[in-house]
C-alpha positions in Angstrom: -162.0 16.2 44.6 -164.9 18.2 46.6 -167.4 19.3 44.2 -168.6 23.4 44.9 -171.7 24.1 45.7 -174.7 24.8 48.2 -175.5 22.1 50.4 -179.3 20.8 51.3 -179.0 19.3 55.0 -181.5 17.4 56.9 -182.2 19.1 60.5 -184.6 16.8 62.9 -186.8 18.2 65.1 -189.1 17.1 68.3 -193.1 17.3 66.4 -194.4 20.7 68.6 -198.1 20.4 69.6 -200.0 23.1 68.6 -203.4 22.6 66.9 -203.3 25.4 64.0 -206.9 27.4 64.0 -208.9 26.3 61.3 -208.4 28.3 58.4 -204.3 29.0 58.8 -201.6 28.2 57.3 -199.2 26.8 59.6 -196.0 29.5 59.0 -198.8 31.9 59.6 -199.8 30.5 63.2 -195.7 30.1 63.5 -195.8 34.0 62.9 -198.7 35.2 64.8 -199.0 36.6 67.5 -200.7 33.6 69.7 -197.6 31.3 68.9 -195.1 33.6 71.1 -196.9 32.7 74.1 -195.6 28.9 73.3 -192.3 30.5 72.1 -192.0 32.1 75.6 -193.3 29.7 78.0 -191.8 26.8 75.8 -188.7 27.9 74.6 -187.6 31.0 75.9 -184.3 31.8 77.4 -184.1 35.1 78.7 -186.0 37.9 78.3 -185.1 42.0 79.5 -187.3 45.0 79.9 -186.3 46.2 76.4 -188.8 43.6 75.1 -185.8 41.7 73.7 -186.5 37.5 74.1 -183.8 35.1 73.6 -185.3 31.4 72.7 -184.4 28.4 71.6 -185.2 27.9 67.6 -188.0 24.9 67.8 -187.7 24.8 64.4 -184.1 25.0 64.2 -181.5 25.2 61.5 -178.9 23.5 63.0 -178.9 21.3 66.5 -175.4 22.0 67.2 -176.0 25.5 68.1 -179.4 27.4 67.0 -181.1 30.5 69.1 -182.8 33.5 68.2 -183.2 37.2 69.8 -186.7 38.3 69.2 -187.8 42.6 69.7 -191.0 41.0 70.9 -193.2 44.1 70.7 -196.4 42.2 70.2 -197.8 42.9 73.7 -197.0 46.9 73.5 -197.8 48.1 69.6 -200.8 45.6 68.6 -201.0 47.2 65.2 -198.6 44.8 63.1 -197.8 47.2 60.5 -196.5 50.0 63.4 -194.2 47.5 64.9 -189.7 47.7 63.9 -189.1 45.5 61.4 -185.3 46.6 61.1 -182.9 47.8 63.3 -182.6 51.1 62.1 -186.5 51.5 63.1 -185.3 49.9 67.2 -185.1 52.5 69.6 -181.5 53.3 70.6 -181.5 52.4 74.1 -183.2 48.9 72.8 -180.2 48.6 70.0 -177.6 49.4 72.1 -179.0 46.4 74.3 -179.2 44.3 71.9 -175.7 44.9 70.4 -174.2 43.9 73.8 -176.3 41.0 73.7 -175.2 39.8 69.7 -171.8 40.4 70.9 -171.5 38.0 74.1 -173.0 35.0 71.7 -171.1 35.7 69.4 -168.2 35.9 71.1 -169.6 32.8 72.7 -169.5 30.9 69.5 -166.1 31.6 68.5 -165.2 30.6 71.9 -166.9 27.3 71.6 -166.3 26.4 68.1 -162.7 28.2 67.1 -162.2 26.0 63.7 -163.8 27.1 60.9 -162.5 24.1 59.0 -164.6 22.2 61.5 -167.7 24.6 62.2 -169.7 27.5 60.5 -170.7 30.1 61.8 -173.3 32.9 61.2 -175.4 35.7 63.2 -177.7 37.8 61.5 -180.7 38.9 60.8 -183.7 39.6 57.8 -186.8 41.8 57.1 -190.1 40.1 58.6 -192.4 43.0 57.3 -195.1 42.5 55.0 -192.7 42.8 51.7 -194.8 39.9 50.0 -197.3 40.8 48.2 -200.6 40.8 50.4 -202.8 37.9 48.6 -199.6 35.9 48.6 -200.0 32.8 51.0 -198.0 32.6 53.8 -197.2 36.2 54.4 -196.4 36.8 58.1 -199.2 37.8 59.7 -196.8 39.4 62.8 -194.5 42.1 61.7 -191.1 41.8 64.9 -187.4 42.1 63.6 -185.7 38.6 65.0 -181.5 37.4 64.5 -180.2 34.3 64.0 -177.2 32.7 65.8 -176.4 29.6 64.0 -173.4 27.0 64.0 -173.1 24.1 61.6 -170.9 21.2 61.3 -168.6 21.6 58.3 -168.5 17.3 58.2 -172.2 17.9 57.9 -172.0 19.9 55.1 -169.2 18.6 53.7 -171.0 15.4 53.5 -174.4 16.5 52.4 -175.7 16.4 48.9 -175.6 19.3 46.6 -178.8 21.5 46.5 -180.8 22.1 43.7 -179.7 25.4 42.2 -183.2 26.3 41.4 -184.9 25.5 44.9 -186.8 28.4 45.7 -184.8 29.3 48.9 -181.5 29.5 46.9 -183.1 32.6 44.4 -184.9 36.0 45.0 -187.6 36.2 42.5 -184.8 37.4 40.0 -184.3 40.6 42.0 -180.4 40.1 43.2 -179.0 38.8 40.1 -181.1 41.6 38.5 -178.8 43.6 40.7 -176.2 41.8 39.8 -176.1 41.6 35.7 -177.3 45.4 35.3 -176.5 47.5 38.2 -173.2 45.6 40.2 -170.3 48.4 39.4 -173.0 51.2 40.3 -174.1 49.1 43.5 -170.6 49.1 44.6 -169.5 52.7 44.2 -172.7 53.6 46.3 -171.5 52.1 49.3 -168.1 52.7 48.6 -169.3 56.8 47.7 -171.7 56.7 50.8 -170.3 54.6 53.6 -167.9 56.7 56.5 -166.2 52.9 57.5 -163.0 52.5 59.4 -163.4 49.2 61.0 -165.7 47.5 57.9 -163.1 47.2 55.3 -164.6 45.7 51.2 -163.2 43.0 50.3 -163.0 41.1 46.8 -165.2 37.7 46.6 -162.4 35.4 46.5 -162.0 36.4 50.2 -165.8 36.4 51.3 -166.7 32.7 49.4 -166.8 29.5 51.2 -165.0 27.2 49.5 -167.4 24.6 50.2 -170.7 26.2 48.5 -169.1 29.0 46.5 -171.6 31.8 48.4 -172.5 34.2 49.5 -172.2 35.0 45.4 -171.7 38.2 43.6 -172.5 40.4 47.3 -170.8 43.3 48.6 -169.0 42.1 52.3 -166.9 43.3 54.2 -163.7 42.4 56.3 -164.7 43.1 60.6 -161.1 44.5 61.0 -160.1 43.4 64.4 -162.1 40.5 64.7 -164.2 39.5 67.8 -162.2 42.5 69.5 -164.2 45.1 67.1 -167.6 43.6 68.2 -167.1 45.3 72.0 -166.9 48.7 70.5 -169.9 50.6 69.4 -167.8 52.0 66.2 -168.4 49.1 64.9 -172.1 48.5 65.3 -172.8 51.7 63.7 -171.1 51.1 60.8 -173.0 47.7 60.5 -176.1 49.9 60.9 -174.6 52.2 58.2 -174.4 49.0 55.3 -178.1 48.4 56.1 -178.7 51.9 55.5 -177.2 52.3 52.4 -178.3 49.1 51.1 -181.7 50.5 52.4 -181.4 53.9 50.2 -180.5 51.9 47.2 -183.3 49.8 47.8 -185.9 51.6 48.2 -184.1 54.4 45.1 -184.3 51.3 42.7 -188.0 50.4 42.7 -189.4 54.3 43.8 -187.8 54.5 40.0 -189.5 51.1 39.0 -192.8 52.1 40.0 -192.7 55.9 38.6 -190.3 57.2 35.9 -188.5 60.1 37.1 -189.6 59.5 40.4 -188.2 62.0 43.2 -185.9 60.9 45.6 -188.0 59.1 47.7 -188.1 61.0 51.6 -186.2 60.4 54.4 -183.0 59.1 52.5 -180.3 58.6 55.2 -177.6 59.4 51.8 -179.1 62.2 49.8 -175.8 63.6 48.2 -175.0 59.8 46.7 -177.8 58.8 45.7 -178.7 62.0 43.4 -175.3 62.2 42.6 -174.8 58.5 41.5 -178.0 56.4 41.5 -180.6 58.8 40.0 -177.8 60.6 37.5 -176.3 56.6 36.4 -177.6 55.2 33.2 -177.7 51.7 34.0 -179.2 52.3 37.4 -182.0 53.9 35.5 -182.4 51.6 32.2 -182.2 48.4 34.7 -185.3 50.3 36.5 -187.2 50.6 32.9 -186.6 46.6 32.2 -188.6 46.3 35.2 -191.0 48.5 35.2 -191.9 47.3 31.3 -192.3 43.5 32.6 -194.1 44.6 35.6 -196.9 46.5 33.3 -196.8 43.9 30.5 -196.5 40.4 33.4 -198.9 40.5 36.1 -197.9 37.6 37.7 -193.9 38.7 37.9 -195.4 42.5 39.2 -197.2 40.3 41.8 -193.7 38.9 42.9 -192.0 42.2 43.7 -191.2 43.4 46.9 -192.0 47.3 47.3 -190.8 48.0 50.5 -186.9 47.3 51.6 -186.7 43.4 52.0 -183.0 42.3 53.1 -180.5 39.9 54.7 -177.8 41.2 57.0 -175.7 38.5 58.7 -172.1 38.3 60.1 -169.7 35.0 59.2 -166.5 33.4 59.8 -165.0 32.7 55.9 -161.8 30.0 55.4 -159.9 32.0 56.8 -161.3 32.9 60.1 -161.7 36.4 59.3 -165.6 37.7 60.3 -167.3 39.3 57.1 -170.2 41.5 57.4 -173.1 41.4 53.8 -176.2 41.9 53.1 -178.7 40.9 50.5 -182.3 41.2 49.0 -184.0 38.8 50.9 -185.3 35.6 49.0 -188.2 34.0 48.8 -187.4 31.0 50.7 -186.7 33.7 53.9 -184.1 31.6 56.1 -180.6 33.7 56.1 -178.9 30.2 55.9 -179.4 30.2 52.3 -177.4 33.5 52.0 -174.4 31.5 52.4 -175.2 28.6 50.5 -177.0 26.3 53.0 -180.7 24.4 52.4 -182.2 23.5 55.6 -184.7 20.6 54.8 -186.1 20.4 58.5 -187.7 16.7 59.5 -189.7 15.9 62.4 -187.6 12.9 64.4 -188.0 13.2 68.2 -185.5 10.7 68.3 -182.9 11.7 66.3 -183.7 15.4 68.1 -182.8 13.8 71.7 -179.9 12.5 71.0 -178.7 16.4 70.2 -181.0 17.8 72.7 -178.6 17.8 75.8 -175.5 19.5 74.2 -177.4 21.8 72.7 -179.7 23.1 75.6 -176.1 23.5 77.2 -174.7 25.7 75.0 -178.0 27.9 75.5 -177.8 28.0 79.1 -174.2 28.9 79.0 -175.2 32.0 76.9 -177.8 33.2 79.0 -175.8 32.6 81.8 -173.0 35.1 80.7 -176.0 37.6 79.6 -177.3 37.7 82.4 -173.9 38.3 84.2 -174.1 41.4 81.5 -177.3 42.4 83.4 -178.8 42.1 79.7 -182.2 40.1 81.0 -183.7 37.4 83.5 -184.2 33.8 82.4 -187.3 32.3 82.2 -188.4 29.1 83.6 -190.0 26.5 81.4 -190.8 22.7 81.9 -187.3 22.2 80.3 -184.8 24.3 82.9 -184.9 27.1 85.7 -184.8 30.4 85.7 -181.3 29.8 87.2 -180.0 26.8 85.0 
């Protein structure tokens, strides 16, 4: 009988060479603003005038199918700390460019890989601001908003060794099952209270797990009524814009009351009627804030580990069923969206083992840029690897 539970997987890579400057942490080279010029010239795909880059994932999740969109804003806003960080903070015209372009790979990867008994498939993205605490190490040191486009195997998984439920990238510093064991019927009525959604339809968890690892666990999701068709109308984007807001308000409600009792409602709430109606008037919204705040003044080292500002997870799956769900999540320590639904990504450097995946997978890139650029969504970008054509 198939035993539950997340997965750890072993992803090879081809070694890059770069020389880290003296002094850095490698994910913090990974994340500045020097490495894009590799990402670009080395990796990228496509890029448009809306400062949107497509690449390939050098560092991949999965070498079946792995890319990345990336609001490259490094070159035009060189303070990191003024740069979108989520897409509620992109431009419209940039968004509405950037929906088109989630939904042709999307629609891509249903097209390639229509079994979800046989593949799984994600496309989201997370927070990259400065959410860690500053004197933690390894906190990006460029601030851009990036999505994921992912496919894995189910054999893969299926076949891969259960992961350790206390690996770092499987938990949140505490914050989500916090969430979850004092605040999970008030978290729901929110959105349910808040949320205007016609195509985004809640659904119980039974519907949203993966058999195989039992995740995403204990989240709010969502049900994309009409499938793939939904994705070509902007309805539905801005109700996926409207769970990130909402989660967003809660958020940022939450630890405004963890850091000052009887804190106002904090400005520029996109829900002001639900959130002094339900959050700041609920009694377990506001004694869950108190067990915080006490540990935080009493427990330096756990007040170190809180994220202040709005840190989250936002993707869009294919469950047992086929059925595309939509959740979101506090983000975890570990950072990598995979984890959201139950995947560990133990990344190994093989150039080898890399090659032999290479070719398929540079294929299914080129397809995609192919049909965005048939969108008039960018131009591709020649690297020693294929044309600008290819």
């Amino acid at each position: 009988m198939m035993q539950t539970g997340p997965r750890e997987i072993v992803t090879p890579f081809r070694p890059i060479p770069l020389d880290v400057p003296e002094g850095m942490k490698p994910n913090e080279f990974f994340n500045s603003t020097e490495n894009l010029n590799d990402l670009v010239h080395n990796n990228g795909l496509l890029s448009n005038p809306e400062n949107l880059l497509l690449y390939r994932k050098a560092l991949g999740h999965s070498n079946t199918f792995d890319t990345s969109i990336i609001y490259n804003t490094s070159q035009c806003i060189l303070n990191p700390l003024g740069r979108p960080v989520r897409r509620t903070q992109v431009p419209d015209d940039v968004r509405r460019v950037w929906n088109r372009m989630n939904q042709i790979i999307i629609e891509y990867m249903m097209e390639q890989f229509p079994d979800p008994a046989e593949h799984l498939m994600l496309a989201g993205e997370a927070s990259l601001d400065a959410t860690w605490p500053l004197t933690s190490p390894g906190v990006p040191s460029i601030r851009m908003l990036h999505n994921h486009f992912i496919v894995f195997p189910m054999d893969t998984l299926t076949n891969a060794p259960l992961a350790d439920l206390n690996n770092p990238n499987l938990t949140d510093g505490g914050q989500h099952s916090l969430f979850q064991a004092y605040m999970r019927d008030v978290y729901r009525k929110f959105f349910d209270t808040a949320l205007d959604l016609d195509i985004l339809k809640p659904i119980h968890s039974h519907e949203s797990n993966l058999n195989l690892t039992g995740y995403p666990q204990g989240l709010p999701c969502w049900e994309i009524q009409g499938g793939i068709d939904s994705l070509k109308e902007i309805r539905f984007w801005n109700e996926y814009d409207l769970i990130l807001k909402g989660f967003i308000d809660f958020y940022r409600s939450f630890f405004s009351q963890v850091s000052t009792r009887n804190a106002a409602m904090p400005r520029d709430i996109y829900f002001p009627d639900a959130v002094d109606d339900i959050l700041l008037f609920d009694n377990d919204f506001l004694s869950t804030a108190k067990k915080v705040r006490d540990q935080c003044i009493h427990d330096a080292k756990y007040a170190n580990s809180i994220r202040w500002q709005p840190a989250f997870k936002q993707l869009i799956y294919r469950n047992d069923d086929g059925k595309l769900i939509v959740t979101i999540s506090q983000n975890s320590i570990g950072n990598a969206i995979t984890e959201l639904l139950g995947v560990v990504v133990k990344r190994e450097p093989d150039a080898d083992a890399y090659s032999k995946t290479e070719a398929a997978l540079i294929g299914h890139l080129l397809e995609v840029r192919r049909r965005l650029i048939a969108a008039d969504l960018g131009d591709g970008i020649e690297t020693e690897h294929w044309s600008k054509e290819s």
